[in-house]
DSSP file (Angstrom, degrees, kcal/mol; ACC not computed):
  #  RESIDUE AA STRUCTURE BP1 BP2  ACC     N-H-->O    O-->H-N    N-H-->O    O-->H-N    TCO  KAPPA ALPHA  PHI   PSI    X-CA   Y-CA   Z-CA
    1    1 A X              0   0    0      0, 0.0     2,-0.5     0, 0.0     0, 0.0   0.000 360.0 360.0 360.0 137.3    0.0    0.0    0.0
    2    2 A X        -     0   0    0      1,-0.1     5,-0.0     2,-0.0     0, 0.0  -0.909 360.0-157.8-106.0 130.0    1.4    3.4   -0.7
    3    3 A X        -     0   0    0     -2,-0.5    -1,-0.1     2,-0.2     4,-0.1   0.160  30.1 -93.9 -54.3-178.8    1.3    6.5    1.0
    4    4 A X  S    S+     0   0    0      2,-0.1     3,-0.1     3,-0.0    -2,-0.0   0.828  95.7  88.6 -43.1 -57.6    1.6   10.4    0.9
    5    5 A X  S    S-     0   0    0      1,-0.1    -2,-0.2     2,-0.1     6,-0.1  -0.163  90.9-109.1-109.3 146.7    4.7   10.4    1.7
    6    6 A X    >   -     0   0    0      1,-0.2     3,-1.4     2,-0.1    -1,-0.1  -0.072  35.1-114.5 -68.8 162.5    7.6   10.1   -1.3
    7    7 A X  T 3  S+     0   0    0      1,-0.3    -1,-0.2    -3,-0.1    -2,-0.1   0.870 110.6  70.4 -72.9 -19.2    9.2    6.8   -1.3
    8    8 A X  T 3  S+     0   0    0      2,-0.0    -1,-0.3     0, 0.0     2,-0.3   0.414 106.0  46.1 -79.7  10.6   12.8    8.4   -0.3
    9    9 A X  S <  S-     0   0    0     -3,-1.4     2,-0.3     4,-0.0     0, 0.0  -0.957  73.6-155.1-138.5 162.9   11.3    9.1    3.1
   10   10 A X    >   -     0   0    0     -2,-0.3     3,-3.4    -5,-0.0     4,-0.5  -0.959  44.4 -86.8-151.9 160.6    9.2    7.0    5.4
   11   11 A X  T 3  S+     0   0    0     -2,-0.3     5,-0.1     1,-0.3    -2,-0.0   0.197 119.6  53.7 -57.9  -2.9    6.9    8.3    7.8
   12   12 A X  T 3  S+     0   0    0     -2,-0.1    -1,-0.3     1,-0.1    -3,-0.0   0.836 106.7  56.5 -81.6 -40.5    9.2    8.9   11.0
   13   13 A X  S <  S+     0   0    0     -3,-3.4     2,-0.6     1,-0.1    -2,-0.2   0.894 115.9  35.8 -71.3 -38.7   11.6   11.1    8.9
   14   14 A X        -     0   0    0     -4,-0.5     3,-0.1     1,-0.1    -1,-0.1  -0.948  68.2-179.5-109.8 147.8    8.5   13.5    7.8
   15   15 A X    >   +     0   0    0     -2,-0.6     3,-4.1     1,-0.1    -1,-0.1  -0.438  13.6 160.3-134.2  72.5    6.0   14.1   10.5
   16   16 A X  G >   +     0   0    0      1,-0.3     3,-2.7     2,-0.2    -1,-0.1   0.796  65.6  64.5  -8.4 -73.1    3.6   16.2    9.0
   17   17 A X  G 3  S+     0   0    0      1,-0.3    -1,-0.3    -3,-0.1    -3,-0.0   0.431  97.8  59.5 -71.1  -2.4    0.8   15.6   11.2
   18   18 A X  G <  S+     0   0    0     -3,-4.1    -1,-0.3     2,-0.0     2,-0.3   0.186  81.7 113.3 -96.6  18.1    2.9   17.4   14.5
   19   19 A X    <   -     0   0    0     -3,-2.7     2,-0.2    -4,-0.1    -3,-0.0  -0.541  49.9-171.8 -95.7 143.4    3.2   20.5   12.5
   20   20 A X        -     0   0    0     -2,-0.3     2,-0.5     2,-0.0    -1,-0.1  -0.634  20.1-136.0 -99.6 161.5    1.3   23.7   13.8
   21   21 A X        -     0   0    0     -2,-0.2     2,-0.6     2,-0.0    69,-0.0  -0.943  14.0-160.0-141.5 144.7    0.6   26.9   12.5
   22   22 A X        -     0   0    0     -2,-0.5     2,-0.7     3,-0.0    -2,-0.0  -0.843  15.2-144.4-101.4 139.2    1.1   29.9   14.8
   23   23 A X        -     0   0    0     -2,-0.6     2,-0.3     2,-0.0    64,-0.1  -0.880  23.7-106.8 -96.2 130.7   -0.8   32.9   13.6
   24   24 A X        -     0   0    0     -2,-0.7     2,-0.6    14,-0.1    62,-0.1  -0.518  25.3-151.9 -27.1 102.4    0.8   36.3   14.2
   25   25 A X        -     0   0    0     -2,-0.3    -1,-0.1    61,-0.0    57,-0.0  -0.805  15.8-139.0-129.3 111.4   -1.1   38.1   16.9
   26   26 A X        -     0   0    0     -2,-0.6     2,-0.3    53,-0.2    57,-0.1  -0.493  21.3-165.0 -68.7 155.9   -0.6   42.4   16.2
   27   27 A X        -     0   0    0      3,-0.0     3,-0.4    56,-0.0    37,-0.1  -0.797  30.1-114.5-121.0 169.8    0.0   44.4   19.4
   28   28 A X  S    S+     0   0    0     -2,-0.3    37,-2.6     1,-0.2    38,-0.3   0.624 108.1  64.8 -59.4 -28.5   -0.3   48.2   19.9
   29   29 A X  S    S+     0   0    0     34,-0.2     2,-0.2    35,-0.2    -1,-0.2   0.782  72.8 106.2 -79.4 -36.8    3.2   48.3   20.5
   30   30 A X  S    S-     0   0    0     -3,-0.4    34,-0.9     1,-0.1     5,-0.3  -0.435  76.8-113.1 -48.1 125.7    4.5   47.4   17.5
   31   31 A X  B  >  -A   63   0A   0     -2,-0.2     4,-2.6    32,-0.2    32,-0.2   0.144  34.3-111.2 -76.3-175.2    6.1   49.9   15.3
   32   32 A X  H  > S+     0   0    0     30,-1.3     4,-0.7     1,-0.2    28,-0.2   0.792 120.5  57.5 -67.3 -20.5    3.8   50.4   11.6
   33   33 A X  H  4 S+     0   0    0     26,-2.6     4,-0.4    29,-0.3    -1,-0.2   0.918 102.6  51.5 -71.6 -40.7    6.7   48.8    9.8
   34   34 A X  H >> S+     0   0    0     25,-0.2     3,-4.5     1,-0.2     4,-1.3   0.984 105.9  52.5 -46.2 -69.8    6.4   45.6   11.9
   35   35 A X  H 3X S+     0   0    0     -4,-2.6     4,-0.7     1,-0.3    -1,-0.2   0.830 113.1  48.3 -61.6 -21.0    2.6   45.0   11.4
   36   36 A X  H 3< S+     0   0    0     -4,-0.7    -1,-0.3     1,-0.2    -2,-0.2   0.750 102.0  56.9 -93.4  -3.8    3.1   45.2    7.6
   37   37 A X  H <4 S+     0   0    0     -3,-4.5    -1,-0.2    -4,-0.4    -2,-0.2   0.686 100.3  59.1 -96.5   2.6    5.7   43.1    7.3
   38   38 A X  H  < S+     0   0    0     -4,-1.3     2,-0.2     1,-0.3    -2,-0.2   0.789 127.4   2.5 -91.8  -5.9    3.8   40.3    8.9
   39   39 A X     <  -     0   0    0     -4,-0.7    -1,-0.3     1,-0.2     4,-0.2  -0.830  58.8-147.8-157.9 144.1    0.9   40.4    6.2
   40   40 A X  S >  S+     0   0    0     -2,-0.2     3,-4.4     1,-0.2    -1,-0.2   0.998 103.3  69.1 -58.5 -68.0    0.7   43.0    2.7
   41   41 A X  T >> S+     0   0    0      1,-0.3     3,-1.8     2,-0.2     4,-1.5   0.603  78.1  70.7 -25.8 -46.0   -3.0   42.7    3.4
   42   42 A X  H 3> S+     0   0    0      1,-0.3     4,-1.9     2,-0.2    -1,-0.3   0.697  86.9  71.3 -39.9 -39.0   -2.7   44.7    6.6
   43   43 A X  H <> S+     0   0    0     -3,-4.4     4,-0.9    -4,-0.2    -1,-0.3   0.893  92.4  50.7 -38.9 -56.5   -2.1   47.8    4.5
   44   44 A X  H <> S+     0   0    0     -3,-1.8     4,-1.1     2,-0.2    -2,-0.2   0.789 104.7  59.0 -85.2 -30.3   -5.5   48.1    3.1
   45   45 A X  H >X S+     0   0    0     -4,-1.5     3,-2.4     2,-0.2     4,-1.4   0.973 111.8  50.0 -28.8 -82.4   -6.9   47.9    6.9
   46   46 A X  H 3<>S+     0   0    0     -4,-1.9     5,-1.2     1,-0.4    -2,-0.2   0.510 102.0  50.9  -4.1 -65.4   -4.9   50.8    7.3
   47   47 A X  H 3<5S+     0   0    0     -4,-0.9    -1,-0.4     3,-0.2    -2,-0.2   0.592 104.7  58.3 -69.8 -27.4   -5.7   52.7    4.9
   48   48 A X  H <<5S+     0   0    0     -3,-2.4    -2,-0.2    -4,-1.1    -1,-0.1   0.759  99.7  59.7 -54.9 -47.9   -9.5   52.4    5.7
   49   49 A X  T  <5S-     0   0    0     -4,-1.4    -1,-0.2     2,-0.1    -2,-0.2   0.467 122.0-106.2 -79.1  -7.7   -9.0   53.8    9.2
   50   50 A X  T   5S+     0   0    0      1,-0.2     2,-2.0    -3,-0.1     3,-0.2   0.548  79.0 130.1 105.1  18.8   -7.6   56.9    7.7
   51   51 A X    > < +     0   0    0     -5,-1.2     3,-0.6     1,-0.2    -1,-0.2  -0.617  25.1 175.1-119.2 107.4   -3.9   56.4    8.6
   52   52 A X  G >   +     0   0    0     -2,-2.0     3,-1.3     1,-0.2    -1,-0.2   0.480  53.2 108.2 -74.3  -4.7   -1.6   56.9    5.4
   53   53 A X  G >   +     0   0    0      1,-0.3     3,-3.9    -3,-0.2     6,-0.3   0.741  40.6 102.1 -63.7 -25.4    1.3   56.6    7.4
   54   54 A X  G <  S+     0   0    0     -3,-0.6    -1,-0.3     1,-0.4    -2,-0.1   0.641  95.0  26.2 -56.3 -38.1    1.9   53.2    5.9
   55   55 A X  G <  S+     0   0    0     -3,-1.3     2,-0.5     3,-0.0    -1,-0.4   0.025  97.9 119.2-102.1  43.9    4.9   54.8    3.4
   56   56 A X  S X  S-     0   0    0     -3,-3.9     3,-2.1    -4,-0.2     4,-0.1  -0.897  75.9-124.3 -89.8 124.4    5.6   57.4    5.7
   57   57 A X  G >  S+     0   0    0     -2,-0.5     3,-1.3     1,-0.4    -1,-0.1   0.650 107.8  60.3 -18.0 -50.8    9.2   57.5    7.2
   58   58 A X  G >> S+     0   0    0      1,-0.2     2,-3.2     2,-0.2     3,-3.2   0.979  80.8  77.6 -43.6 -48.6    7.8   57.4   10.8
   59   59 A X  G <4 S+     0   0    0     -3,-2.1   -26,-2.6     1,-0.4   -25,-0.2   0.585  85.8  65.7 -72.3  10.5    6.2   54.2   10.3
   60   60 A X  G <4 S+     0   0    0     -2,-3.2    -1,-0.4    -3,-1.3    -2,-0.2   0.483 126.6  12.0 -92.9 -15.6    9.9   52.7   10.8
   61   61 A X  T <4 S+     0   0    0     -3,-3.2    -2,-0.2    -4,-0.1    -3,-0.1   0.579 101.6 105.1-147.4 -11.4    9.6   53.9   14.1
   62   62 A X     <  -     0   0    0     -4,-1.2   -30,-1.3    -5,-0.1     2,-0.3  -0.415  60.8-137.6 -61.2 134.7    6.1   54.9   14.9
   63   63 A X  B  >  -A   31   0A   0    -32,-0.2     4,-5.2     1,-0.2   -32,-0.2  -0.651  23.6-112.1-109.3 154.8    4.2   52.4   17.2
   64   64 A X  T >4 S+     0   0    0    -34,-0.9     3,-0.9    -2,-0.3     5,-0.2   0.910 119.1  51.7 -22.4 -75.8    0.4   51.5   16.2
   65   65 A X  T >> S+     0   0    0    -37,-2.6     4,-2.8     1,-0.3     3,-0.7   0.666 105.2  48.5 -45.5 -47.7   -0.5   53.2   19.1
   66   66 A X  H 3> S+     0   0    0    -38,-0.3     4,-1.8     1,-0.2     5,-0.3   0.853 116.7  44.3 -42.9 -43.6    1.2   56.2   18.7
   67   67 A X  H << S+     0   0    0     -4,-5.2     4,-0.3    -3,-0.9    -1,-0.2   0.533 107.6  52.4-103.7  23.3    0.0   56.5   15.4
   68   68 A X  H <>>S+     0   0    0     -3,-0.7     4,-1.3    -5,-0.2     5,-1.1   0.641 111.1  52.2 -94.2 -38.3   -3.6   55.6   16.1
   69   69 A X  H ><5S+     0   0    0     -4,-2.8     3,-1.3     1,-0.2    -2,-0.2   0.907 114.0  43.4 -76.7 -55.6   -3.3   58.5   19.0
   70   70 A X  T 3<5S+     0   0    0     -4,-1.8    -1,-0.2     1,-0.2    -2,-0.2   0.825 125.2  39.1 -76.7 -60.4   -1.7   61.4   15.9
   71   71 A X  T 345S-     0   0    0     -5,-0.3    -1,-0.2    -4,-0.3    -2,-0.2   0.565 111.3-133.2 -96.0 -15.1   -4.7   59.8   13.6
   72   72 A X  T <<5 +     0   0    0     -3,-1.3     2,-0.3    -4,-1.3    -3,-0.2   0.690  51.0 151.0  63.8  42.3   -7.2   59.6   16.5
   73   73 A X      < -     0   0    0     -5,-1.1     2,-1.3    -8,-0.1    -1,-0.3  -0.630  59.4-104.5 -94.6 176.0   -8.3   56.2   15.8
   74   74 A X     >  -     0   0    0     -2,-0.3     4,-1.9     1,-0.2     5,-0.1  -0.659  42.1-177.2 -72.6  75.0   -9.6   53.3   18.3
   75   75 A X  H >> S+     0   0    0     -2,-1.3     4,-1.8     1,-0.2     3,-1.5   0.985  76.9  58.0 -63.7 -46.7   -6.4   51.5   18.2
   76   76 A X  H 3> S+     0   0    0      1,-0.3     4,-1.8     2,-0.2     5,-0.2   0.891 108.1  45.9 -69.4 -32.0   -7.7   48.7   20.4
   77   77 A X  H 3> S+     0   0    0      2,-0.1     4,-3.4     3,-0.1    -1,-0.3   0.982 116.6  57.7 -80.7 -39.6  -10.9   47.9   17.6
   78   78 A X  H << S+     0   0    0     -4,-1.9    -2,-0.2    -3,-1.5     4,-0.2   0.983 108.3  39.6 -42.0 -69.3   -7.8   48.2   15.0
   79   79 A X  H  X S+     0   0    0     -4,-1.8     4,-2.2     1,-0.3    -1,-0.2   0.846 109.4  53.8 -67.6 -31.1   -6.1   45.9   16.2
   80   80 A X  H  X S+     0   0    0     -4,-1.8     4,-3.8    -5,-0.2    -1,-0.3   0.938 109.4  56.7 -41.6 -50.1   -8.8   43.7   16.9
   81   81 A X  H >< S+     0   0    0     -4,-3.4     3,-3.6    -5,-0.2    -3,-0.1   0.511 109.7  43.0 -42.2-111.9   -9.5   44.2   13.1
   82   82 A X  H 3> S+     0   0    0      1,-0.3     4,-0.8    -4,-0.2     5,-0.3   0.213 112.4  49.4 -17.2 -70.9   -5.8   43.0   11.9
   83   83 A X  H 3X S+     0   0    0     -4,-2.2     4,-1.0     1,-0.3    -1,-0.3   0.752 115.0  49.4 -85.5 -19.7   -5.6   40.1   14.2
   84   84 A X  H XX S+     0   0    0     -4,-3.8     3,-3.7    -3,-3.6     4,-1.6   0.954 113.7  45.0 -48.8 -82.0   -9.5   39.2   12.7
   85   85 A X  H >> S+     0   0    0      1,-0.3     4,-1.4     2,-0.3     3,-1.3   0.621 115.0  48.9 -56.1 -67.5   -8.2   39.6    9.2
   86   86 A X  H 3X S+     0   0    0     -4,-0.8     4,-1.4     1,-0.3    -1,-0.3   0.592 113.4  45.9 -28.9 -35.9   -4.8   37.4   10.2
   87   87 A X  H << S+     0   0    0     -3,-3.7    -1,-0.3    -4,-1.0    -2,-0.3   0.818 110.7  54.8 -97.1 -30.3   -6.8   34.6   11.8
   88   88 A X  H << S+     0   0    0     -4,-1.6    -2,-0.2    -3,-1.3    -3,-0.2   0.860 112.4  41.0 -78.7 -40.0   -9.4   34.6    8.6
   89   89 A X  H  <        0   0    0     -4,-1.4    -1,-0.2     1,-0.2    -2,-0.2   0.930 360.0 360.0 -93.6 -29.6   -6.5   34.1    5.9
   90   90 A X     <        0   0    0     -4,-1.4    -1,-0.2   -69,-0.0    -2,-0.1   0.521 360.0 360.0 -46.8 360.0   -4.5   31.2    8.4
């Protein structure tokens, strides 16, 4: 009987089925550059809530929070959005 698994390997060598996936979980604290490099998608959130900062020079050193407080959005419903939007595409 043949398996999934390629004949140069047998089933101790690959063990698939102990594999996880972690999802990314955004915090407030992270600066704007972090939360975009963990999904493109994350941009166009961004951009929705009003905060353009996304190529802005800051955003290399700017934390969510900070720049939800400058943009005067509800970071804590933001972030919940992202970490929605992260958990949806896993």
């Amino acid at each position: 009987m043949r398996n999934c698994y390629s004949d140069n390997y047998n089933q101790d060598q690959i063990q698939v089925q102990n594999w996880r996936i972690e999802i990314m979980k955004i915090h407030k604290d992270m600066t704007i550059s972090e939360v975009i490099a963990v999904d493109r998608g994350i941009v166009d959130i961004l951009l929705n809530a009003g905060m353009n900062c996304v190529g802005c020079p800051m955003s290399q050193r700017e934390t969510l929070a900070e720049a939800g407080f400058v943009h005067g959005e509800d970071i804590d419903m933001l972030v919940s959005e992202i970490n929605e939007y992260l958990e949806a595409i896993a």
